[in-house]
PyMOL Python script that loads the backbone (N, CA, C, O; Angstrom):
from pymol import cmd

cmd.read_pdbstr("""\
ATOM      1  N   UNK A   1       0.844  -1.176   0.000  1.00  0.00           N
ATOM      2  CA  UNK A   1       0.000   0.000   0.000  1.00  0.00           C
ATOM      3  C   UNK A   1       0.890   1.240   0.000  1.00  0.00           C
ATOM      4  O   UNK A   1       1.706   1.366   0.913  1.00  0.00           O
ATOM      5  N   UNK A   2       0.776   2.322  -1.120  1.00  0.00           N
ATOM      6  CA  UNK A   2       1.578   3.485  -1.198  1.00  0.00           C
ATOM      7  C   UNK A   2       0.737   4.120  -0.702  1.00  0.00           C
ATOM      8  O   UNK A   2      -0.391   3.628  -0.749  1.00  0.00           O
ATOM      9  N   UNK A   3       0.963   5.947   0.223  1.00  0.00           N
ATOM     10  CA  UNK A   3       0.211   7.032   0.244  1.00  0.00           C
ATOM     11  C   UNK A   3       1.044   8.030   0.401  1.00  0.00           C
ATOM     12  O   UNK A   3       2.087   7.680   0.952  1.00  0.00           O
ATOM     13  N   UNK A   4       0.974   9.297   0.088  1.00  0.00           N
ATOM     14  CA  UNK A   4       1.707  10.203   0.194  1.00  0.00           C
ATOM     15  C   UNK A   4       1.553  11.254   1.306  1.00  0.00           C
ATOM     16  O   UNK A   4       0.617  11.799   1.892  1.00  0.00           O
ATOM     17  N   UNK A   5       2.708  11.285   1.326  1.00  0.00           N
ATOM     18  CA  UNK A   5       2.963  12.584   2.958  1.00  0.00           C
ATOM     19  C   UNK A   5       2.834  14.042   1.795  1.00  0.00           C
ATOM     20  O   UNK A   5       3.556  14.433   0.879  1.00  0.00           O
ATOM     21  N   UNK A   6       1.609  14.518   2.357  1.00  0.00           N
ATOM     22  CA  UNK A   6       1.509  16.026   2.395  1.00  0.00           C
ATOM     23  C   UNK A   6       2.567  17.254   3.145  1.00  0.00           C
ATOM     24  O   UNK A   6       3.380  16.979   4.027  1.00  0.00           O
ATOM     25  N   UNK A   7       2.398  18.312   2.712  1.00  0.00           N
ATOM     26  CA  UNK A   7       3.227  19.679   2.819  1.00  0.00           C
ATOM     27  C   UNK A   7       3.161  19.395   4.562  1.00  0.00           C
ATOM     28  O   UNK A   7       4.182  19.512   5.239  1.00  0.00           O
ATOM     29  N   UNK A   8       2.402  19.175   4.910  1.00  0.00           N
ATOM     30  CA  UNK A   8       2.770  19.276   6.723  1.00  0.00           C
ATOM     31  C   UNK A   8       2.978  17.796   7.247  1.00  0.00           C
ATOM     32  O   UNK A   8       2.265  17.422   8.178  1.00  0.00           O
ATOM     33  N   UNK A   9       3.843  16.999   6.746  1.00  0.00           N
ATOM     34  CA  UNK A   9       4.319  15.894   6.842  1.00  0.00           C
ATOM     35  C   UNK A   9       2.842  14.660   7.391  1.00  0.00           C
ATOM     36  O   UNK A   9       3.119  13.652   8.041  1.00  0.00           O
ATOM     37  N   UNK A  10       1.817  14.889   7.113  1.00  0.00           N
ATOM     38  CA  UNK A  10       0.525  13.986   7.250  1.00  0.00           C
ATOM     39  C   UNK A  10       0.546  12.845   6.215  1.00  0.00           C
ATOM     40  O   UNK A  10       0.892  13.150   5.074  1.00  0.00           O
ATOM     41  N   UNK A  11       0.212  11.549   6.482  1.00  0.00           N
ATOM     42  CA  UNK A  11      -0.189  10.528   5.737  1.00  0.00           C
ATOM     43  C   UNK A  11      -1.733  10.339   6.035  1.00  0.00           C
ATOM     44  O   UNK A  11      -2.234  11.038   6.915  1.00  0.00           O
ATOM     45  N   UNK A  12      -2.421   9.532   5.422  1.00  0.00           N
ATOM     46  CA  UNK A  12      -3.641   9.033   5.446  1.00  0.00           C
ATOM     47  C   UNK A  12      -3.389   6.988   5.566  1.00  0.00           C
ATOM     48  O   UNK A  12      -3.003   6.093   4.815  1.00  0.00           O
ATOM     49  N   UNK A  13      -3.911   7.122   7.026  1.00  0.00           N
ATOM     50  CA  UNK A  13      -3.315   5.485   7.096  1.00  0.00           C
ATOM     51  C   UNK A  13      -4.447   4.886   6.055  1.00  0.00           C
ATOM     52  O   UNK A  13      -5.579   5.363   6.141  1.00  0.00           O
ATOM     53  N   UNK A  14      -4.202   3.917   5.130  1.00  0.00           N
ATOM     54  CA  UNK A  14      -5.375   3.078   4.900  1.00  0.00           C
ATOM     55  C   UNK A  14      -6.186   2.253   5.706  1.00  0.00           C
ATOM     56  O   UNK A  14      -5.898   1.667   6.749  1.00  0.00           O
ATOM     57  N   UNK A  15      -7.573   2.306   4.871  1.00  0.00           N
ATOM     58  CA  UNK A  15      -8.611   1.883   6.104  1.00  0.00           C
ATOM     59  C   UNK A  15      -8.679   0.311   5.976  1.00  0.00           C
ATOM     60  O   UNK A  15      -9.778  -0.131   6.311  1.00  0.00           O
ATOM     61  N   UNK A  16      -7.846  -0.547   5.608  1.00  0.00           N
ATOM     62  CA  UNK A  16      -7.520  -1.585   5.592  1.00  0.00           C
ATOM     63  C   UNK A  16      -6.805  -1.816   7.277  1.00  0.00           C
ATOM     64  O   UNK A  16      -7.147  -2.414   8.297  1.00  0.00           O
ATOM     65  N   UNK A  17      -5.243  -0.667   6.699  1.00  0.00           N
ATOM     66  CA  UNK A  17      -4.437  -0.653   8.124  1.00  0.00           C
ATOM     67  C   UNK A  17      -5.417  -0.325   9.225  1.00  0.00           C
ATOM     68  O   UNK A  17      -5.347  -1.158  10.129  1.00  0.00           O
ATOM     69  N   UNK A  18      -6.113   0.417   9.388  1.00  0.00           N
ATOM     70  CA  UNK A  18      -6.879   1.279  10.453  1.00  0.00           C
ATOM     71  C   UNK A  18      -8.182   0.495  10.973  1.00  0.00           C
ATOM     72  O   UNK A  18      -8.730   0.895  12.000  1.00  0.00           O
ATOM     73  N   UNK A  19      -8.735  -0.730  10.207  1.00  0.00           N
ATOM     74  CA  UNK A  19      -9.346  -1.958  10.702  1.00  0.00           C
ATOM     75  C   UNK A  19      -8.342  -2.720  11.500  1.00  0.00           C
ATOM     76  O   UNK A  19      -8.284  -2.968  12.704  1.00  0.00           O
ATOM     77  N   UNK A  20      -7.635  -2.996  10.579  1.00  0.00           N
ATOM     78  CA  UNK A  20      -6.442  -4.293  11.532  1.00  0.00           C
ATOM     79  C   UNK A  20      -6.166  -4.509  12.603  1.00  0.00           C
ATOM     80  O   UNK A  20      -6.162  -5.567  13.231  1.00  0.00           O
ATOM     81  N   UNK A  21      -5.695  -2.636  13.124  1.00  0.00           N
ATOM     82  CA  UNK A  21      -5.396  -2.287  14.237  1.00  0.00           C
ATOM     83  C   UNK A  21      -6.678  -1.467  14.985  1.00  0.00           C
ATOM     84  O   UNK A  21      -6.359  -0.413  15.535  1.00  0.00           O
ATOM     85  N   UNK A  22      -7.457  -1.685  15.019  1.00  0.00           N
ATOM     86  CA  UNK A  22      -8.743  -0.922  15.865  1.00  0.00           C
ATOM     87  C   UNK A  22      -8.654   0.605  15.719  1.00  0.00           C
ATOM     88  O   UNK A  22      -8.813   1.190  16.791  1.00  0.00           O
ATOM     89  N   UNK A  23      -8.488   1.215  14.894  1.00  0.00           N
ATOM     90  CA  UNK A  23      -8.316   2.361  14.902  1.00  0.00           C
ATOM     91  C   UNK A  23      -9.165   3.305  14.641  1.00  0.00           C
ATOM     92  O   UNK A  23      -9.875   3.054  13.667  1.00  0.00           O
ATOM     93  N   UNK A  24      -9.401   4.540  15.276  1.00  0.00           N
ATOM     94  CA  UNK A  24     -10.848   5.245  15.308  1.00  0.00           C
ATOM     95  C   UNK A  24     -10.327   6.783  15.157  1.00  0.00           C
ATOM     96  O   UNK A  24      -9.209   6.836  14.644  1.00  0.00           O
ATOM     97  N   UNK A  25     -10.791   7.815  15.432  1.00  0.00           N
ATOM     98  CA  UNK A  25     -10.565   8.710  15.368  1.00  0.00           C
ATOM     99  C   UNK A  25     -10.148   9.167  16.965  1.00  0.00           C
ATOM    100  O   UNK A  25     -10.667   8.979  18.065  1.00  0.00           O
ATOM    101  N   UNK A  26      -9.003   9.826  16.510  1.00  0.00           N
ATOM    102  CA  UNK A  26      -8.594  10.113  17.928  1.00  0.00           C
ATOM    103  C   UNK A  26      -7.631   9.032  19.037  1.00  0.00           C
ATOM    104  O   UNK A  26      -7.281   9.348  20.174  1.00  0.00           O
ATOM    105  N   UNK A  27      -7.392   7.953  18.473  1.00  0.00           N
ATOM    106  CA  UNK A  27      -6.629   6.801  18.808  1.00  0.00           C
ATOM    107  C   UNK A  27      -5.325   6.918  18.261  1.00  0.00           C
ATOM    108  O   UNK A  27      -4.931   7.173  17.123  1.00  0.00           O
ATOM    109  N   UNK A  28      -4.626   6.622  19.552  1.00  0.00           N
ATOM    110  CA  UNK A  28      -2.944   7.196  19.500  1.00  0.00           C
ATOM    111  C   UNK A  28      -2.046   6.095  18.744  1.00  0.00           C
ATOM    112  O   UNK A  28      -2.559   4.977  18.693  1.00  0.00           O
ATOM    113  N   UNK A  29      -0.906   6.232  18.208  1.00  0.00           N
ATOM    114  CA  UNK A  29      -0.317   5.671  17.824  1.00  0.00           C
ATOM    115  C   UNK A  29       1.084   5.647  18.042  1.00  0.00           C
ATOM    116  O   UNK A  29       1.669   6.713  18.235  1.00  0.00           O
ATOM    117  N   UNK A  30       1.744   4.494  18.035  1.00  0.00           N
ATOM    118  CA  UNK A  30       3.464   4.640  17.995  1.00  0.00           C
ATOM    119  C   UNK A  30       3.974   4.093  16.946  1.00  0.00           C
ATOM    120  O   UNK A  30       3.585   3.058  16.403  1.00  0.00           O
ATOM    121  N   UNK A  31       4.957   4.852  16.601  1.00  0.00           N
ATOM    122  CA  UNK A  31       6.053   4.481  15.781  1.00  0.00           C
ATOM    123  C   UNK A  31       7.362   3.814  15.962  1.00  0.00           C
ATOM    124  O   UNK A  31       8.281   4.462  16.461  1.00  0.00           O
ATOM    125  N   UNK A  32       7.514   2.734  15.650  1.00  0.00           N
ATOM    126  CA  UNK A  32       8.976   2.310  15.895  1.00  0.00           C
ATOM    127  C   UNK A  32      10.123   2.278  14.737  1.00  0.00           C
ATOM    128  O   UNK A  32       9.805   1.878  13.617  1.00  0.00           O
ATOM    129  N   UNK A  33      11.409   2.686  14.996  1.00  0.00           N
ATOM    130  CA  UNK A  33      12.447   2.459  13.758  1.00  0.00           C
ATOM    131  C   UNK A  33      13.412   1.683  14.574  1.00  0.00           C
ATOM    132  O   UNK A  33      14.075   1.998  15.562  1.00  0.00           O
ATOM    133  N   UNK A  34      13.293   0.372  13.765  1.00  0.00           N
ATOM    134  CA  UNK A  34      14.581  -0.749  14.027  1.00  0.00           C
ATOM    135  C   UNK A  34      15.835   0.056  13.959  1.00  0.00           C
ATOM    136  O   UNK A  34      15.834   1.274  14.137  1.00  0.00           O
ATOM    137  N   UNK A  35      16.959  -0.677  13.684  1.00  0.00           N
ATOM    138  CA  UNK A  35      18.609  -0.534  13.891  1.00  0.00           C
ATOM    139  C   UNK A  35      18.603  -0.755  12.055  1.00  0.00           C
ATOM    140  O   UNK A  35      19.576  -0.718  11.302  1.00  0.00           O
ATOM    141  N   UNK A  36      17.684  -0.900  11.841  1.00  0.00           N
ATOM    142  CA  UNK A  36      18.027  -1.224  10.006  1.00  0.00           C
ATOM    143  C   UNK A  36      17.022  -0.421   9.378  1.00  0.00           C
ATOM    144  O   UNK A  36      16.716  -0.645   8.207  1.00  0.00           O
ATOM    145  N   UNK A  37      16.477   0.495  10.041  1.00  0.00           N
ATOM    146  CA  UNK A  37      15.658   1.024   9.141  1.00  0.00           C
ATOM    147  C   UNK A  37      14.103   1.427   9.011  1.00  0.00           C
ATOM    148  O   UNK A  37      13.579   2.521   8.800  1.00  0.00           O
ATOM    149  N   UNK A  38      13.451  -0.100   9.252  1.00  0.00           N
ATOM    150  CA  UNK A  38      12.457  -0.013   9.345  1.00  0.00           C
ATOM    151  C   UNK A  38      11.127   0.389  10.210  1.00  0.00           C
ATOM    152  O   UNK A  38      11.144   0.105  11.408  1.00  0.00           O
ATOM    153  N   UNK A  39      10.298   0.855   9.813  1.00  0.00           N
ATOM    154  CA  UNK A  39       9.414   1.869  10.848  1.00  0.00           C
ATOM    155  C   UNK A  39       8.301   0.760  11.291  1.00  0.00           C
ATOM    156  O   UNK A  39       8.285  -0.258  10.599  1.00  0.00           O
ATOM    157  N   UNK A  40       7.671   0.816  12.019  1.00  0.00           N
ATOM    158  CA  UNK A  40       6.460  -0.175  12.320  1.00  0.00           C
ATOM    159  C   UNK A  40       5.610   0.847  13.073  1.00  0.00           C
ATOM    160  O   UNK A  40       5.950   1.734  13.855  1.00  0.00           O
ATOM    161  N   UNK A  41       4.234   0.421  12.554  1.00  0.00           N
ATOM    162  CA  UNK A  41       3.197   1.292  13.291  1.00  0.00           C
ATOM    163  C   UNK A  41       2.427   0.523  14.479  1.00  0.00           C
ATOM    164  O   UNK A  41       2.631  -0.653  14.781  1.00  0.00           O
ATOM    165  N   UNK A  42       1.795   1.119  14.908  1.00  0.00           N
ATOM    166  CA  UNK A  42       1.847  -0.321  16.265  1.00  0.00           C
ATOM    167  C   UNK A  42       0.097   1.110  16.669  1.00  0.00           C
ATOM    168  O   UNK A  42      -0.042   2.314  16.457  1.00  0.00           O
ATOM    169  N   UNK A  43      -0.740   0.119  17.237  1.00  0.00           N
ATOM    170  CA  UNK A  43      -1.984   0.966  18.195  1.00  0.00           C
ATOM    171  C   UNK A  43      -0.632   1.459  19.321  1.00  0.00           C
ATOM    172  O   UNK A  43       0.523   1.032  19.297  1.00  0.00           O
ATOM    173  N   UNK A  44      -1.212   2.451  20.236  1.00  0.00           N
ATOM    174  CA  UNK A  44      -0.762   2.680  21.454  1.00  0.00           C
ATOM    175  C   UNK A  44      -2.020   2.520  22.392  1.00  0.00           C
ATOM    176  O   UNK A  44      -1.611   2.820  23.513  1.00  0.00           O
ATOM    177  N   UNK A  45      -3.092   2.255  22.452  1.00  0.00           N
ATOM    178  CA  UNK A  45      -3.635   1.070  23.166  1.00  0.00           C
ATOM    179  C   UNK A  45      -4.465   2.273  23.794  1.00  0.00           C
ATOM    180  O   UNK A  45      -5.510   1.800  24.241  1.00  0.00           O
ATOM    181  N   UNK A  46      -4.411   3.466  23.974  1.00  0.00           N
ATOM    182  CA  UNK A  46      -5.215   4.481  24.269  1.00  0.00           C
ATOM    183  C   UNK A  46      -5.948   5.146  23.504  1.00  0.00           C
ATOM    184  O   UNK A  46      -5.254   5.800  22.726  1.00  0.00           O
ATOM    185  N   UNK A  47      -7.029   5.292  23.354  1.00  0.00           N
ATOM    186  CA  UNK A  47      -8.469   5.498  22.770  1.00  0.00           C
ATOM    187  C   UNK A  47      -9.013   6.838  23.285  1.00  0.00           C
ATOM    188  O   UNK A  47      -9.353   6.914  24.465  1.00  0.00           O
ATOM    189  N   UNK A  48      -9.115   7.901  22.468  1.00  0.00           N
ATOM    190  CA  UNK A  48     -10.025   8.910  22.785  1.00  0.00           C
ATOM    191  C   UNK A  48     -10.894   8.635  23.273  1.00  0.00           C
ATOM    192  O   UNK A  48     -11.351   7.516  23.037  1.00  0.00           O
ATOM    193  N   UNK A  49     -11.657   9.632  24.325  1.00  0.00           N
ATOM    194  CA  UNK A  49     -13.319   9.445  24.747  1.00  0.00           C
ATOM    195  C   UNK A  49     -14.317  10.146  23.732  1.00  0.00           C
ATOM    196  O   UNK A  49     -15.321  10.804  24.006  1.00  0.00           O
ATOM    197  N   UNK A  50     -13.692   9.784  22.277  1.00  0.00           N
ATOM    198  CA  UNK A  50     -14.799  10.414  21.896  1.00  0.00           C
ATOM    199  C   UNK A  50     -15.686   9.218  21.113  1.00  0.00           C
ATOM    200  O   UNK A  50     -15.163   8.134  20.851  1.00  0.00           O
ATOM    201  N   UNK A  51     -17.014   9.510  20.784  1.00  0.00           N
ATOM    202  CA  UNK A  51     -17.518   8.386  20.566  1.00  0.00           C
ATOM    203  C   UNK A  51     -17.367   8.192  19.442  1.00  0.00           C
ATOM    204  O   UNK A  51     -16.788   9.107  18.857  1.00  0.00           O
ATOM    205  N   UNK A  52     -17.855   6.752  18.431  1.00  0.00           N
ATOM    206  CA  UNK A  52     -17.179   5.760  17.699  1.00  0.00           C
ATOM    207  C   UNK A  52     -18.474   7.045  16.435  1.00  0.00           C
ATOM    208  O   UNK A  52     -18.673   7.002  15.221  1.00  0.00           O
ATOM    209  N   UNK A  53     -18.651   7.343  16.782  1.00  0.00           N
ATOM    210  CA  UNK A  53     -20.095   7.751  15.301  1.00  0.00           C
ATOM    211  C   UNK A  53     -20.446   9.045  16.219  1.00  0.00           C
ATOM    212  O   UNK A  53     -20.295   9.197  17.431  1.00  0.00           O
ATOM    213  N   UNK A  54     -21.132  10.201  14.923  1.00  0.00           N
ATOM    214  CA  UNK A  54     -21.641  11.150  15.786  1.00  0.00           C
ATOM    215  C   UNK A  54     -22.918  11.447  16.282  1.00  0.00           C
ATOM    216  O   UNK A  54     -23.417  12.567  16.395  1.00  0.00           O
ATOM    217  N   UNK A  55     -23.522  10.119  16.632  1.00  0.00           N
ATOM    218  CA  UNK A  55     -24.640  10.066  17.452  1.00  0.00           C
ATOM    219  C   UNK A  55     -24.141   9.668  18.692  1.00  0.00           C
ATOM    220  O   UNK A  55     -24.799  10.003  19.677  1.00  0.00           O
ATOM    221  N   UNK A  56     -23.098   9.011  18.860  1.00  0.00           N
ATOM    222  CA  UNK A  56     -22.521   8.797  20.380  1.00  0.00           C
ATOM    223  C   UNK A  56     -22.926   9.678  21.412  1.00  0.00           C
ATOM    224  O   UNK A  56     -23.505   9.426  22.469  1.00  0.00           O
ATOM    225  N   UNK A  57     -22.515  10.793  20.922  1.00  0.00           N
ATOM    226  CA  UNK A  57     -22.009  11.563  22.179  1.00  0.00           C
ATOM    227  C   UNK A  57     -24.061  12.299  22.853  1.00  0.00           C
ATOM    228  O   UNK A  57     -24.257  12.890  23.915  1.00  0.00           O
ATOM    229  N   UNK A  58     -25.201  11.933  21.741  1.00  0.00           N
ATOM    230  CA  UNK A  58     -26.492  12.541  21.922  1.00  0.00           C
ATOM    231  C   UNK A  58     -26.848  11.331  22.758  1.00  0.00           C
ATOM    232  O   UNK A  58     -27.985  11.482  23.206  1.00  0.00           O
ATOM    233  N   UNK A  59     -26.339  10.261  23.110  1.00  0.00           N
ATOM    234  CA  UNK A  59     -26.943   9.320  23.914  1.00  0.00           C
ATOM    235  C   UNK A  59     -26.871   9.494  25.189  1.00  0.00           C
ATOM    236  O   UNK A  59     -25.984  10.266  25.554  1.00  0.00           O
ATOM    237  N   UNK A  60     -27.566   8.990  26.043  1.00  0.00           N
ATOM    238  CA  UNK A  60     -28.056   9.008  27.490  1.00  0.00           C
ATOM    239  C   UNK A  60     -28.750   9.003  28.241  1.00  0.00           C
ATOM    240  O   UNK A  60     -29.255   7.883  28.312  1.00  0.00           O
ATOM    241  N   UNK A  61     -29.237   9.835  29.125  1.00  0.00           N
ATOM    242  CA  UNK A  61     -30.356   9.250  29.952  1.00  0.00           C
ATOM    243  C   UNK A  61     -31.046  10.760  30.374  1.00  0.00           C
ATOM    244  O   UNK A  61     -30.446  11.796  30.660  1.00  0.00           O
ATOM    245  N   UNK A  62     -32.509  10.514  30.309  1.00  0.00           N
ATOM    246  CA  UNK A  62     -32.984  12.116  31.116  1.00  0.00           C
ATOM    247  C   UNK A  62     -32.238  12.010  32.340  1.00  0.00           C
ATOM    248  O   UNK A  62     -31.528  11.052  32.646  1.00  0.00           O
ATOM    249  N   UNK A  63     -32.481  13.277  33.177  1.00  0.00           N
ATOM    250  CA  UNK A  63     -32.313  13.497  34.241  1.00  0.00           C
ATOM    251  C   UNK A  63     -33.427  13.898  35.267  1.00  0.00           C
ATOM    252  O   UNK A  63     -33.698  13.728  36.455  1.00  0.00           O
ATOM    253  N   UNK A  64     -33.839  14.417  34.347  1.00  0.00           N
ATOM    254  CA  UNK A  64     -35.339  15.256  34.960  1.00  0.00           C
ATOM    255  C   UNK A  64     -36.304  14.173  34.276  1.00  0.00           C
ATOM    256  O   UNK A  64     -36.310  13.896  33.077  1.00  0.00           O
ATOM    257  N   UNK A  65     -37.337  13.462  35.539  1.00  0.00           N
ATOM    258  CA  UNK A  65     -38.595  12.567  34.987  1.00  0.00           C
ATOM    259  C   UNK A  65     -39.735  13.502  34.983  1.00  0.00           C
ATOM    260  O   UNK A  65     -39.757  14.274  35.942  1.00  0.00           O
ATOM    261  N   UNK A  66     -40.691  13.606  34.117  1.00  0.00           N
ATOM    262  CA  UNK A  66     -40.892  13.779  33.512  1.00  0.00           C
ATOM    263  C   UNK A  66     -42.253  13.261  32.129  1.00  0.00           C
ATOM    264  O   UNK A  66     -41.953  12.625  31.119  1.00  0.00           O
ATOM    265  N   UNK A  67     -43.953  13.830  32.532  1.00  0.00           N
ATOM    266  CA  UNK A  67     -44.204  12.493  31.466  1.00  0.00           C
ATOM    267  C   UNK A  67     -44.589  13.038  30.163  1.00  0.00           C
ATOM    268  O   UNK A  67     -44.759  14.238  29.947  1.00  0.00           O
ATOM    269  N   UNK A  68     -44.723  12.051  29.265  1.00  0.00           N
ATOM    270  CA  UNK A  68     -44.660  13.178  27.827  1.00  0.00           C
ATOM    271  C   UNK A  68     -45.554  14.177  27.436  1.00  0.00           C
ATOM    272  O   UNK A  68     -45.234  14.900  26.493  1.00  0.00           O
ATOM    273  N   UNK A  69     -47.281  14.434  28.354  1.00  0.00           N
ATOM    274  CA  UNK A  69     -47.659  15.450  27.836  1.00  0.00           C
ATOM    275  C   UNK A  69     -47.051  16.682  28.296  1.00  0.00           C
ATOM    276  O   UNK A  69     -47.166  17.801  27.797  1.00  0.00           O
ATOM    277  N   UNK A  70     -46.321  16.292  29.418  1.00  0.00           N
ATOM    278  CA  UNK A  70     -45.746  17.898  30.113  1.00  0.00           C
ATOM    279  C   UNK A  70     -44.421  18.235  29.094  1.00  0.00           C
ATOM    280  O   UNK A  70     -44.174  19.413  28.833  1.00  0.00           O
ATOM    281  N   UNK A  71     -43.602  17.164  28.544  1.00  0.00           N
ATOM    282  CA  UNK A  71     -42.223  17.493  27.685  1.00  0.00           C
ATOM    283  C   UNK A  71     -43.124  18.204  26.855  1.00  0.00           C
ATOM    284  O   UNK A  71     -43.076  19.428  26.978  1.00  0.00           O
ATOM    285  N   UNK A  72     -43.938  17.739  26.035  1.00  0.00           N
ATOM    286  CA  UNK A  72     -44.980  18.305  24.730  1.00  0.00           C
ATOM    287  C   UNK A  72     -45.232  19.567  24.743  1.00  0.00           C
ATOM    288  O   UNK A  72     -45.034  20.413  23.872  1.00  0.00           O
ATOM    289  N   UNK A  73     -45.971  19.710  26.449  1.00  0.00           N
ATOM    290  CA  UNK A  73     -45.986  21.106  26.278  1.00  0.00           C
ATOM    291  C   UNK A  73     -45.278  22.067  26.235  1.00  0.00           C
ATOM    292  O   UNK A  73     -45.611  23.102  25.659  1.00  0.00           O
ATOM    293  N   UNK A  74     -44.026  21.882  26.915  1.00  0.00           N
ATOM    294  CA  UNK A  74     -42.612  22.479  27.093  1.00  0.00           C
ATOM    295  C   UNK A  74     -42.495  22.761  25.621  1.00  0.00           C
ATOM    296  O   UNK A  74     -42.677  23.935  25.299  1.00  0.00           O
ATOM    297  N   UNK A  75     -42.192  21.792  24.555  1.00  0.00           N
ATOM    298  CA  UNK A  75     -42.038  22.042  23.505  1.00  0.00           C
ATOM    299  C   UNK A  75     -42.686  22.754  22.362  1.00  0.00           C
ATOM    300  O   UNK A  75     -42.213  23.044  21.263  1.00  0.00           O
ATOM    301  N   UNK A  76     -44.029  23.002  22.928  1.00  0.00           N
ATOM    302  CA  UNK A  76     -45.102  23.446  21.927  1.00  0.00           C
ATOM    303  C   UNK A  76     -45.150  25.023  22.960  1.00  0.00           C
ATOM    304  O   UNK A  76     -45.414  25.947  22.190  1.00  0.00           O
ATOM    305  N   UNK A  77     -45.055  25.303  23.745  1.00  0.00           N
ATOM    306  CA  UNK A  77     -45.112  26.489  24.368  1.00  0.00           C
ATOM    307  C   UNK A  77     -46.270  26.628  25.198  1.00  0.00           C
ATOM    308  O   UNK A  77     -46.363  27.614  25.929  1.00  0.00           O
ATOM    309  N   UNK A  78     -47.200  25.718  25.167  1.00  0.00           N
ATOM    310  CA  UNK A  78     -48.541  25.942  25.590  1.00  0.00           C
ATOM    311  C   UNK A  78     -48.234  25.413  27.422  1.00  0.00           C
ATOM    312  O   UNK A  78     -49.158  25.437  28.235  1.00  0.00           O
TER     313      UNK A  78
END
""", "prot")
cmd.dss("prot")
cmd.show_as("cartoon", "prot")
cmd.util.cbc("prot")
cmd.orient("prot")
C-alpha cells in the first residue's frame, strides 16, 4: 500500500491498516524504527473518549422525569 505525505508531513493510514489495528478517530499511535531502518506502526492502546459515530455523544439518559404530555408542552409552548 503506497500514500503520500503532504506539505505538513501527514499521511492518510489506509482503512484496511486502520481496521487491523482498531483504529478510530482520535486513537494514538506509535512508531517504531529498528537498527536497520524499518518503521512499524503499532496501536498505542489508548483510545479517545470520543464516541465511535456522531450520534454517540447525543446518547443518554434524562435526568429530569418527567411524562410526555408535560415534555410536549414544554415544547409546543402551551
Amino acid at each position: 500500500m503506497t500514500t503520500t505525505v503532504t506539505s505538513k508531513g501527514q499521511v492518510t493510514i489506509p482503512k484496511r491498516v486502520r481496521d487491523f489495528l482498531g483504529l478510530v478517530p482520535g486513537s494514538a499511535v506509535d512508531f517504531e524504527v529498528s537498527a536497520e531502518g524499518e518503521v512499524t506502526l503499532r496501536a498505542a492502546g489508548r483510545i479517545s473518549k470520543r464516541p465511535k459515530n456522531r450520534f454517540g455523544r447525543l446518547r443518554g439518559r434524562a435526568t429530569v422525569r418527567m411524562r410526555t404530555e408535560e415534555i410536549l408542552a414544554l415544547t409546543r409552548g402551551s
